[in-house]
C-alpha positions as CSV (number, residue, x, y, z in Angstrom):
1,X,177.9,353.4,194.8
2,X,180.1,355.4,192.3
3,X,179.3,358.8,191.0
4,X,181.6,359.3,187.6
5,X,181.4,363.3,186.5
6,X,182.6,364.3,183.1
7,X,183.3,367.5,181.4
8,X,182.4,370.4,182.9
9,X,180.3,368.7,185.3
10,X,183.0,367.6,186.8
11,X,184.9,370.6,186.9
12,X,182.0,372.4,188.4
13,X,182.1,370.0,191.3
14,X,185.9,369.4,191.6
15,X,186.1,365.7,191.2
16,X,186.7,363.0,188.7
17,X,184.5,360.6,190.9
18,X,183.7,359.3,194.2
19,X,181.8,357.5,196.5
20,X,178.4,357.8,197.5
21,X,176.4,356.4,200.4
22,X,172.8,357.0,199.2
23,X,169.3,356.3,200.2
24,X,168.4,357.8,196.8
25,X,165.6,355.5,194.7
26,X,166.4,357.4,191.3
27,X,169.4,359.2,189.6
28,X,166.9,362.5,190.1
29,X,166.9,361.6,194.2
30,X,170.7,361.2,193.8
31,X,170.7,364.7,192.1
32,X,168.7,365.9,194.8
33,X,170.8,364.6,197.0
34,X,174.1,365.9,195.9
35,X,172.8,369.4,195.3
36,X,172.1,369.9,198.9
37,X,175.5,368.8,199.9
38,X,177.2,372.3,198.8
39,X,176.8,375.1,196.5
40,X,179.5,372.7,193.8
41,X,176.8,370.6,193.3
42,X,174.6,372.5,193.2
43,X,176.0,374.7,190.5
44,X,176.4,371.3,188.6
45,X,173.1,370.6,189.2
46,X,171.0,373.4,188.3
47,X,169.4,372.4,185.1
48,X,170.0,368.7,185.0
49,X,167.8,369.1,181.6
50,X,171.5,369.9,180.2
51,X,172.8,366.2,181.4
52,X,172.9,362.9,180.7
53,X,172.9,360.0,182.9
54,X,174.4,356.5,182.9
55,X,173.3,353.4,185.1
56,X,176.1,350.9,184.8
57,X,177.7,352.0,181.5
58,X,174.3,352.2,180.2
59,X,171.8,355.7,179.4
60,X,169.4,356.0,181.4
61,X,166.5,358.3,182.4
62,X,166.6,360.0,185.6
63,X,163.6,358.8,186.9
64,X,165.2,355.2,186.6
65,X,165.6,352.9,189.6
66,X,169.4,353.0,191.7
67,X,168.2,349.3,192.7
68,X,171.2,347.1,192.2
69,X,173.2,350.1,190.9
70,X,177.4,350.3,190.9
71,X,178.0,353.2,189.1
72,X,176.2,356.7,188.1
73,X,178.0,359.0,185.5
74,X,176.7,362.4,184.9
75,X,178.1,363.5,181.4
76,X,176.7,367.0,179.1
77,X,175.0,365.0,176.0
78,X,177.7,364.4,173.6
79,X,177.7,365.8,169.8
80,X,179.3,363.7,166.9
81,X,181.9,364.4,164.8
């Protein structure tokens, strides 16, 4: 699948995007996932209560099934204006 970072998560980690081979069930597995690959992601990771996640374009919760999943994006939440 497709892991999408924006704004500062992604320049924690060092990447726009990229691709993931996963075994992950939920975007909070995924996180799991990632975090353990180096301390980058793990950095990004730390308090995923200051993220948002996306399924396919579309907000999600991260206890939300990867089942049929394309794309994840990890994102700060956004403020209007």
């Amino acid at each position: 699948m497709e892991v999408v970072y924006f704004a500062w998560v992604r320049e924690r980690i060092g990447l726009p995007r990229e691709r993931v081979e996963t075994s992950a069930r939920t975007a909070r597995d995924l996180v799991a996932e990632l975090s353990a690959r180096e301390p980058r992601y793990a950095a990004a990771f730390a308090d995923i209560s200051a993220l948002r996640v996306a399924l396919d374009q579309e907000l999600a919760d991260f206890d939300a099934p990867l089942a049929g999943v394309r794309e994840v994006a990890f994102f700060p939440p956004m403020t209007g204006g």
